[in-house]
C-alpha positions in Angstrom: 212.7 20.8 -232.6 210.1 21.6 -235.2 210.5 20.0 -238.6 211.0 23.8 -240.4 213.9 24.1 -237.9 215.2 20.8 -239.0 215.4 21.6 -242.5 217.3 24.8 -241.7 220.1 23.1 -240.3 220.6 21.1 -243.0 221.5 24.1 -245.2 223.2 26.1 -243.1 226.6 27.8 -244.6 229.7 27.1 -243.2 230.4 30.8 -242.8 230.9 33.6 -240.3 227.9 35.8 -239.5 225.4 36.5 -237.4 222.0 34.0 -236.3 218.8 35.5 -234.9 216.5 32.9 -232.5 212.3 33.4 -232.8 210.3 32.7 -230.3 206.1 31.0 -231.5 205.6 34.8 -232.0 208.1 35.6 -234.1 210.0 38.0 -231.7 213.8 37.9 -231.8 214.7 36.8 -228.5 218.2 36.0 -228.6 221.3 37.4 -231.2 225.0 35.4 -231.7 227.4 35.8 -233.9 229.7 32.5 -235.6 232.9 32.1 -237.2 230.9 29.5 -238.9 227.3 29.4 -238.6 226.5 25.7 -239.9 228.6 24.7 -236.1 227.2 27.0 -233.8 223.6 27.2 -234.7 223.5 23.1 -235.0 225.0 23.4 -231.3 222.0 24.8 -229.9 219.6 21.9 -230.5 222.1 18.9 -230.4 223.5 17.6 -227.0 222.9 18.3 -223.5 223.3 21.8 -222.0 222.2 24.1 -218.9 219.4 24.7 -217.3 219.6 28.3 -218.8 220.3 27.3 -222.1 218.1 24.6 -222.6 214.9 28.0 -221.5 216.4 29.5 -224.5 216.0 26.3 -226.8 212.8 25.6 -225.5 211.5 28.6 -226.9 212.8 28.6 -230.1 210.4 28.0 -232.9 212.1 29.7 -235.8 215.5 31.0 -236.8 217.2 33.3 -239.4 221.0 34.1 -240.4 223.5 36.9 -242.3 226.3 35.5 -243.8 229.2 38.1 -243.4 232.4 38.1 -245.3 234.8 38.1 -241.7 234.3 37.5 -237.7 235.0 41.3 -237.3 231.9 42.5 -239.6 230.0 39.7 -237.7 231.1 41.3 -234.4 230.3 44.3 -235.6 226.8 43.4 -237.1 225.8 41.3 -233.6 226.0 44.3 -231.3 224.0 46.4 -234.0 221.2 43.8 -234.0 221.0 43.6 -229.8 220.8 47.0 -230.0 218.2 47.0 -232.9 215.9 44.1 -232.0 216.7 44.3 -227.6 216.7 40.6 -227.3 215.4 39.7 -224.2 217.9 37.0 -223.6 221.2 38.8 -224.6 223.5 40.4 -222.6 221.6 44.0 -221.3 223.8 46.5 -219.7 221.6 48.0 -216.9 223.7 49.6 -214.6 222.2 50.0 -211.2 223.4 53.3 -210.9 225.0 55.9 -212.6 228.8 57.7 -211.5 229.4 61.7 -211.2 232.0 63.5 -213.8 233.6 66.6 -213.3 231.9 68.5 -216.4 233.9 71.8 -218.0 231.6 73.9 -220.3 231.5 74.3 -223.3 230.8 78.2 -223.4 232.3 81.9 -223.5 232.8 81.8 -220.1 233.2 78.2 -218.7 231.7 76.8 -215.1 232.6 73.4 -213.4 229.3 71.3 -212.8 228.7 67.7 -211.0 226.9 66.1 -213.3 225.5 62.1 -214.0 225.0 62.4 -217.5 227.8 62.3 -220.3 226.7 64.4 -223.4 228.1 65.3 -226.5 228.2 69.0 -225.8 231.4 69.6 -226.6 231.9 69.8 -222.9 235.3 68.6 -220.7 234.1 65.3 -218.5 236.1 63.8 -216.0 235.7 61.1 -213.9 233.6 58.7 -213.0 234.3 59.9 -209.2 233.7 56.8 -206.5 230.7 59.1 -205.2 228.7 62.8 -205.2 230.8 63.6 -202.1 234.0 62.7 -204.1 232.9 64.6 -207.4 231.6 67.9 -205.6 234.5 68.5 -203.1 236.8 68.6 -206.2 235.0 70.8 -208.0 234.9 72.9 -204.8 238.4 72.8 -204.5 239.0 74.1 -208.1 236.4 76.6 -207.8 238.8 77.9 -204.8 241.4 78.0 -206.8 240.3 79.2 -210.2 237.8 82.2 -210.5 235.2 80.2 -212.8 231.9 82.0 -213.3 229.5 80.0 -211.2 226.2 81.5 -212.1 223.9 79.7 -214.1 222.8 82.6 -216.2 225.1 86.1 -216.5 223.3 88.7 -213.9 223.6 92.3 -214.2 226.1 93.2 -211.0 229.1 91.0 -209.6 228.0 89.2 -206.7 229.8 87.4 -203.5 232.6 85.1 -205.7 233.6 88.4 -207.3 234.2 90.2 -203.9 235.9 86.7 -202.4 237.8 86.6 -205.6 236.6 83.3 -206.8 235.0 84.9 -209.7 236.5 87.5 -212.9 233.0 89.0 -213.0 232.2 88.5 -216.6 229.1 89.8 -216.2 230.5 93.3 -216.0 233.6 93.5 -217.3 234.9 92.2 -220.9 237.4 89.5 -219.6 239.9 88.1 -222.2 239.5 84.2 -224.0 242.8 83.4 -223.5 242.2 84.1 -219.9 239.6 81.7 -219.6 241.9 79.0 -221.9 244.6 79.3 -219.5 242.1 78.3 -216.5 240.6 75.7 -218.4 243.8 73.9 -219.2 245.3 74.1 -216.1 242.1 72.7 -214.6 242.5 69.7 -217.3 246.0 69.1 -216.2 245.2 68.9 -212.4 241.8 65.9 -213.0 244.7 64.8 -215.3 246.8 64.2 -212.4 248.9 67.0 -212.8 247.4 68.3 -209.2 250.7 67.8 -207.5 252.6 71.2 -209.2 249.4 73.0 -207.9 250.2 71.8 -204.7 253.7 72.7 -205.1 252.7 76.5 -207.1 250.5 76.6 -203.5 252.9 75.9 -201.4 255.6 78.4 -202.3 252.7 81.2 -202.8 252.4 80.0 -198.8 255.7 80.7 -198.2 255.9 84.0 -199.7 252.7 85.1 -197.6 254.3 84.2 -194.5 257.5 86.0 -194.8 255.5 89.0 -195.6 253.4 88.6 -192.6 250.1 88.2 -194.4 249.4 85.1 -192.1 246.1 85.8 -193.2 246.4 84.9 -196.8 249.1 82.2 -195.7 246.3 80.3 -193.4 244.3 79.7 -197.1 246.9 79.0 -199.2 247.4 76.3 -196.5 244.0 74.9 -196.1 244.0 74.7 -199.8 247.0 72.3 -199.6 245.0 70.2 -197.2 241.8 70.4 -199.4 243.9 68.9 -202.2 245.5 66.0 -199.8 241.8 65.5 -198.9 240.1 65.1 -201.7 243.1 64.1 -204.6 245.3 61.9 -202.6 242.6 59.5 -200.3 242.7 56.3 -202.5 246.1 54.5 -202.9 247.9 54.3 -205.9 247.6 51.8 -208.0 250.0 53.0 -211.4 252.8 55.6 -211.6 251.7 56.3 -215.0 248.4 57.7 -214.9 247.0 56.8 -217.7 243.0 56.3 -217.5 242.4 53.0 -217.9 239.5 50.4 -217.8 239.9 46.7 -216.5 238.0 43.9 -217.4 237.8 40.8 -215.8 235.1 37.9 -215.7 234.2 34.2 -214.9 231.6 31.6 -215.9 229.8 29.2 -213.4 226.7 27.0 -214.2 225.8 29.0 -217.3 226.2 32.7 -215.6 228.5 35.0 -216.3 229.5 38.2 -214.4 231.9 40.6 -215.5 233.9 43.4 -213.4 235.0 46.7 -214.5 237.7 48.3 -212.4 237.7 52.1 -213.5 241.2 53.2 -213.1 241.9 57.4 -212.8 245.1 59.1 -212.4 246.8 55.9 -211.5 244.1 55.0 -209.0 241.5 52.6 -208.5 238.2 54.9 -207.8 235.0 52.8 -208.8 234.1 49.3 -210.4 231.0 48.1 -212.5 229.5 44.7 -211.8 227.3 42.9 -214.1 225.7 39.3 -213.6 223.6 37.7 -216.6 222.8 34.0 -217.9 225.0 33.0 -220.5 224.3 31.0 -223.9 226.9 31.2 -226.1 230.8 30.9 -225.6 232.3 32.7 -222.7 234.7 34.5 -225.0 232.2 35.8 -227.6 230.1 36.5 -224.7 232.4 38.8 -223.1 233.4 40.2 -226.4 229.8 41.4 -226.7 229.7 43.0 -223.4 232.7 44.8 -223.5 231.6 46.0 -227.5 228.0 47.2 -225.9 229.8 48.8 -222.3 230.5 52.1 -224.4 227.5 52.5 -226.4 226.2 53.8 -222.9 227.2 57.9 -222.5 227.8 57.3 -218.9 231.1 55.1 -220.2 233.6 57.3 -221.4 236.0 56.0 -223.6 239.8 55.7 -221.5 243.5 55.4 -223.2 243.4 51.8 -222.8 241.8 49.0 -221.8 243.1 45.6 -220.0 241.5 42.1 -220.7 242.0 38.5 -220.2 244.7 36.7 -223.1 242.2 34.6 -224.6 240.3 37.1 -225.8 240.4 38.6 -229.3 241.9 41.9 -228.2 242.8 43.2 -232.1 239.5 43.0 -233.0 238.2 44.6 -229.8 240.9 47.5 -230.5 239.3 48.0 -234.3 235.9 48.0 -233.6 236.7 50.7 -230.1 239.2 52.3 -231.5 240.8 52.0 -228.2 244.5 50.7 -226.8 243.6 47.4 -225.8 246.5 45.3 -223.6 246.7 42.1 -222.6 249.5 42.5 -219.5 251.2 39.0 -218.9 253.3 40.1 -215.7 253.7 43.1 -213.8 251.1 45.8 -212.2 248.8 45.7 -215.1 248.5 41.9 -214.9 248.0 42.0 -211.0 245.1 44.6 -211.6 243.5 42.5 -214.4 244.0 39.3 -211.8 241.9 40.9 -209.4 239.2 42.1 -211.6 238.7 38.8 -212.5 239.0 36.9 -208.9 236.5 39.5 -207.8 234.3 38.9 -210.7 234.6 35.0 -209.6 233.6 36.0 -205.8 230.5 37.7 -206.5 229.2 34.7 -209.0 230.1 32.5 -206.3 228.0 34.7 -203.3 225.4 35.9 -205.8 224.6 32.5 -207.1 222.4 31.3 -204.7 220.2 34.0 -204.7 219.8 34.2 -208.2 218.5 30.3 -208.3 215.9 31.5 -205.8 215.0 34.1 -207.7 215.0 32.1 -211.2 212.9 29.5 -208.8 210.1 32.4 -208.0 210.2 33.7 -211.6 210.8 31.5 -214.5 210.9 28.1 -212.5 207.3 29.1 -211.3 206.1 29.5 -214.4 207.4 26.6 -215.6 206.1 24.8 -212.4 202.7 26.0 -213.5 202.8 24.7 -217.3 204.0 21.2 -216.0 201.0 21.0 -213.9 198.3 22.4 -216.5 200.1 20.3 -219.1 200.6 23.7 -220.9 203.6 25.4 -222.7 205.3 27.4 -220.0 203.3 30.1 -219.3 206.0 33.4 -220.0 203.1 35.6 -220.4 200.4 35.9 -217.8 197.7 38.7 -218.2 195.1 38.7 -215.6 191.6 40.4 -215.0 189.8 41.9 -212.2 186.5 43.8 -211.8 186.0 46.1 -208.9 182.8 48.4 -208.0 180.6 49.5 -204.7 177.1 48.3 -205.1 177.4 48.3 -209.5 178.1 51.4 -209.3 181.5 52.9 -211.2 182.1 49.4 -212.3 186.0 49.2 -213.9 188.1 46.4 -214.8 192.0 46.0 -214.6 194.4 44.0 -216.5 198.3 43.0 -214.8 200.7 41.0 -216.9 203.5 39.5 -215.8 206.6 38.7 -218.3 209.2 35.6 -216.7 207.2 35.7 -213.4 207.6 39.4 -212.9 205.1 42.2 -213.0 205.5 44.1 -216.4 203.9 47.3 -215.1 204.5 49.4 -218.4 202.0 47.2 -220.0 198.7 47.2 -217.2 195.8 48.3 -218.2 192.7 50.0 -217.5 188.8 49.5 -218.2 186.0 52.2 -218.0 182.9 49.4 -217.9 181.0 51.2 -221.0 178.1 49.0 -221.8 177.7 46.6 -219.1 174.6 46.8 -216.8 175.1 47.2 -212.8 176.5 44.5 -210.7 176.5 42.5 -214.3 180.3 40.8 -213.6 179.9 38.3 -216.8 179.2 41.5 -218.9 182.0 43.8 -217.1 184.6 40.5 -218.3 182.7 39.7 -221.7 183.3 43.4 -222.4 186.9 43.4 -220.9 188.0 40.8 -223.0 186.8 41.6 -226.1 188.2 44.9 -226.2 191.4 43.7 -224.8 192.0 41.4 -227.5 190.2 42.3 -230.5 192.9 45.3 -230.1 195.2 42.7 -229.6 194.8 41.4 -233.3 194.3 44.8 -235.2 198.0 46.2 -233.6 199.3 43.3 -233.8 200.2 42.8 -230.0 202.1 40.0 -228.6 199.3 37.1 -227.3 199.6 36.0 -223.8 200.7 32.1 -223.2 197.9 32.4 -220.1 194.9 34.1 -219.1 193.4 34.1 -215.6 190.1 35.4 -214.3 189.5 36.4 -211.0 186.8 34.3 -210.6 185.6 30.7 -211.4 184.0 28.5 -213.6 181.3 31.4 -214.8 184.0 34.1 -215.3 186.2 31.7 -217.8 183.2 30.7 -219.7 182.7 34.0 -220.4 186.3 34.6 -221.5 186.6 31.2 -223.6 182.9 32.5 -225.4 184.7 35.6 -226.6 188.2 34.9 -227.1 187.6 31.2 -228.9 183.6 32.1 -230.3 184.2 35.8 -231.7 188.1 36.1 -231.9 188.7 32.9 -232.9 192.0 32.8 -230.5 193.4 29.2 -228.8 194.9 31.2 -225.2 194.8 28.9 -222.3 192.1 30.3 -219.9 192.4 29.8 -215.7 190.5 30.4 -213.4 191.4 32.0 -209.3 188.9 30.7 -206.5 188.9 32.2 -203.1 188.4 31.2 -199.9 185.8 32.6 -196.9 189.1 34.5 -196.3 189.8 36.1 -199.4 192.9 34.3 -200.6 194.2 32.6 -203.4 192.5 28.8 -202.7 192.4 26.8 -205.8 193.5 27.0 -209.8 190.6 26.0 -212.6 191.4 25.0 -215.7 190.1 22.9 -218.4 186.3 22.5 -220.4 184.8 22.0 -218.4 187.3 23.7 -215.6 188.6 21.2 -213.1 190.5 21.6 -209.7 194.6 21.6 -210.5 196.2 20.5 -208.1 198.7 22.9 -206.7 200.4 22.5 -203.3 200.2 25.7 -201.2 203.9 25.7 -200.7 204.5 25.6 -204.4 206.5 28.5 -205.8 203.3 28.0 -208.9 200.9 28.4 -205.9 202.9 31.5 -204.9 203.0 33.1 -208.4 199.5 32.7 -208.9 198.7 34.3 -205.6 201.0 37.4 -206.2 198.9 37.7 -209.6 196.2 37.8 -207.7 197.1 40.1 -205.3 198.0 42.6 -208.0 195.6 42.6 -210.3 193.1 43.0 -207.6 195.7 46.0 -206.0 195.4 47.6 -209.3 191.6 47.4 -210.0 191.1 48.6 -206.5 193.3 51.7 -207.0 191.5 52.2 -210.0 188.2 52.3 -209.0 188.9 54.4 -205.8 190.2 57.3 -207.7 187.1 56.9 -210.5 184.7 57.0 -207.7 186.9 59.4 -205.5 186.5 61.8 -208.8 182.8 61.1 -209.6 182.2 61.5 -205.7 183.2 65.2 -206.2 181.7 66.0 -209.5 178.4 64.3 -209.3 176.8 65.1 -206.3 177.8 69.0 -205.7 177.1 69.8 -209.2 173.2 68.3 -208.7 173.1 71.3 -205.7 171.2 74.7 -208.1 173.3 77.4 -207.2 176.6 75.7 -207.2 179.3 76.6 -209.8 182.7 75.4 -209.9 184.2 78.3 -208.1 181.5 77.9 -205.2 182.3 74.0 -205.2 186.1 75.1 -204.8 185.4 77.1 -202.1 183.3 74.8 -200.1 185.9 72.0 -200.8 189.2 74.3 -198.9 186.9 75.4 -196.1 185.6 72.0 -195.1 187.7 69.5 -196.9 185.5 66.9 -197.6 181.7 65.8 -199.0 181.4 64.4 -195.9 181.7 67.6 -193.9 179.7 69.3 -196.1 176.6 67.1 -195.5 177.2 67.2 -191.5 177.4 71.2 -191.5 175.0 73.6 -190.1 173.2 76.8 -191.6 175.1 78.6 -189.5 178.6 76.8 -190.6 177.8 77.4 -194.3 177.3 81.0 -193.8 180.7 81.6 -192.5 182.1 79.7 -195.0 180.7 82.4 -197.1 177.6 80.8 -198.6 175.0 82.6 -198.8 171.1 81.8 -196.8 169.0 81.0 -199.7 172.3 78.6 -200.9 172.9 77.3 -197.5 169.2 76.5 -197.3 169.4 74.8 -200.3 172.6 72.5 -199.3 170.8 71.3 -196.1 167.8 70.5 -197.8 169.5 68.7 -200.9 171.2 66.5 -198.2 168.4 65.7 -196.1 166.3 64.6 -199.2 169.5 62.2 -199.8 
């Protein structure tokens, strides 16, 4: 604890609001809110606490606060700042997939649609459906049953659904509003759960086709019946009321959290939502933050009511939703909201081990590697890499990985401008300098480590820039490699020394899988620089040969290569002519 954090505390209000943690940088990376802010913030750097928490601490370098006048305005001021500022350590909902709605048009003449998206177009969504198979075979069976328009845009003559009768054929005739209100409501009572008086309506219309002998017309009133059975009635049910209704359950082990979300439909149980994230604050504020954020996201659709555990704040969940929130102590409800939160307690159980492997490979590694270079954990790794064939198209390539994972949004590449041929010091003196000195003008976050593909020459070179020129104190390593090409040794120090590293070390491993992809990425790059120059360069040195020519010698033979190897004869029936066919055979010979 730094001594400006120290005086901090010692003035901190004992008043509800909201705290915002800083990072050496000065990036927010984690948003709480307090009933009284002079207890919780203090809690942070007194005491003994989690692995995960004590990451979070660890990084902390500065902190500010609001003071609101009440909890709620502090709840309601948190989720505005994760939202605002993205905290990387907060709660982030990030589903891993998104569930299909039954979506009723907003236009003159409605259609159904299957779609993943919720907007607010004024539209009728329904759902979330378990799956596409679920979502589309309603929306089949309703387009069955009500004549819809189907068509994207209105064409001018009916087509097929008119003549089946599973269209009105608004394209042609002037068909009423009120005609079009009716379908739409009845097709809001049935995803409402009213399907069963269809079913009923159906039936009866079978009976009456069957008496009159139309067996025909009977046999698909029928199948509609069994359409509905199919698709309405597979899942068992779960209320007799039918209210939509959301569930949320959770559990806390070893400083994670997960929380389930079982979506609940027309009195059945049709989908859940698991989430699984660290945890740093109190379990109940942290789950009062996750279930404020779960309906920011359009996908999330608000329901009559939602169930949660007794201990939490449910009134001030209910104000800030604006939703029915319950807290069942007996009955159905409670046996739902029971198993929401047993199931939330198996997956933290199964899930946990993989996760500590994963933090090991990630964050641990890193950590790993700032214990052995006697470093501040390295979070931030950007790596270089040169790549060329015999100096020429020389490029460099820059990887950086965030919490031991490859951020690719932020690689870069390198045109070598200035540098001479096979001139590596000047390809990396060049790199750097543009790198960073952009770096400092925009104001860009610095990295806690920089490696070179190379040794002790290739980090002199960076150290001459960045501490020389730039006047910047970044940690420089250096990557050796063996006679086989792989990851062998770590340099680092002035002058660079051997760290020792074992090979089985998840440090060793992260610094090989920086390797691997930095060099991945300048070899990619260079490939399709050279690929490009490859086709521009050499045809366009040939007199005679325009771009339309070059085309048409590209499609017939499909490569340089089988351009150089042709005959006279061969470039004639491409459609070249003598004196330019000549001209090809000699210009390759000379090369």
């Amino acid at each position: 604890m730094n001594e400006l954090i120290k005086q901090k505390l010692a003035i901190l209000p004992d008043q509800p609001g909201c705290y915002l943690m800083k990072d050496r940088q000065g990036t927010i990376i984690y948003v709480g809110k307090a009933k009284v802010l002079k207890n919780r913030v203090r809690s942070y750097f007194t005491g003994t606490h989690d692995g995960k928490t004590q990451r979070l601490v660890s990084e902390i370098e500065d902190f500010e606060y609001i003071v609101t006048s009440s909890n709620k305005e502090a709840f309601l001021l948190e989720l505005n700042l994760i939202k605002l500022h993205d905290p990387k350590y907060n709660v982030m909902l990030k589903d891993d997939k998104t569930y299909p709605y039954i979506k009723i048009t907003n236009e003159k003449y409605p259609r159904l649609l299957t779609v993943r998206k919720v907007k607010r177009d004024k539209g009728k969504y329904f759902g979330p459906y378990p799956n596409v198979y679920a979502a589309n075979e309603t929306r089949k069976l309703l387009n069955r049953l009500y004549p819809l328009r189907k068509c994207y845009s209105l064409p001018n003559r009916v087509c097929l659904y008119y003549h089946l009768g599973q269209c009105l054929a608004p394209c042609v005739k002037d068909i009423d509003k009120q005609v079009y209100d009716e379908m739409v409501q009845e097709i809001t009572n049935f995803l409402n759960g009213g399907y069963t008086a269809v079913k009923e309506e159906l039936h009866q219309k079978m009976l009456d086709a069957s008496e009159k002998l139309d067996f025909e017309r009977a046999k698909e009133y029928r199948d509609q019946i069994a359409h509905i059975d199919a698709v309405m009635e597979k899942q068992k049910i779960t209320t007799t009321d039918f209210i939509n209704r959301d569930v949320f359950g959770y559990a806390v082990d070893k400083g994670w959290m997960c929380v389930q979300v079982f979506f609940v439909r027309q009195g059945k149980l049709i989908e859940r939502a698991v989430s699984l994230f660290p945890s740093y604050g109190e379990p109940e504020d942290e789950f009062l933050t996750y279930v404020g954020q779960f309906y920011e996201k359009a996908e999330h659709i608000k329901p009559k009511e939602i169930l949660i555990p007794k201990e939490i704040d449910g009134d001030m969940l209910q104000q800030v939703l604006n939703i029915k929130v319950l807290k069942p102590q007996r009955g159905r409800k409670k046996e739902l909201l029971d198993l929401a939160s047993k199931n939330a307690q198996i997956a933290i159980t199964e899930k946990f081990q993989l996760l500590e492997r994963q933090e090991q490979r990630t964050i641990g590694a890193c950590e790993q590697l700032g214990d052995a270079m006697n470093i501040a954990t390295p979070l931030r790794i950007e790596a270089f890499d040169n790549s060329h064939i015999f100096g020429a198209d020389t490029v460099s390539a820059m990887v950086v990985f965030i919490d031991g994972k490859p951020s690719k949004k932020e690689y870069r590449k390198f045109k070598i401008q200035n540098a001479h041929a096979h001139d590596d010091y000047g390809a990396m003196r060049e790199v750097i300098r543009r790198r960073y000195s952009r770096v400092l003008k925009e104001g860009l976050p610095l990295p806690d480590l920089l490696v070179t593909d190379g040794g002790k020459g290739q980090m002199e070179v960076a150290r001459e820039i960045l501490e020389d020129e730039l006047g910047l104190d970044i940690p420089i390593a250096g990557l050796a490699k063996d006679d086989k090409h792989q990851t062998s040794q770590l340099l680092y120090g002035n002058p660079p020394e051997i760290i020792p590293l074992k090979r089985t070390s998840e440090a060793f491993y992260l610094l090989q899988r920086v390797q691997d992809e930095v060099h991945r990425f300048a070899i990619t790059f260079h490939r399709q620089l050279h690929e490009k120059n490859a086709i521009t360069s050499i045809l366009d040195e040939i007199s005679g040969i325009g771009p339309k020519r070059k085309q048409q010698l590209l499609k017939h033979f499909g490569s340089i290569k089988k351009i150089k190897e042709a005959t006279f004869e061969e470039l004639q029936e491409a459609g070249v002519p003598k004196k330019l066919a000549q001209a090809i055979i000699d210009f390759f010979l000379k090369k």
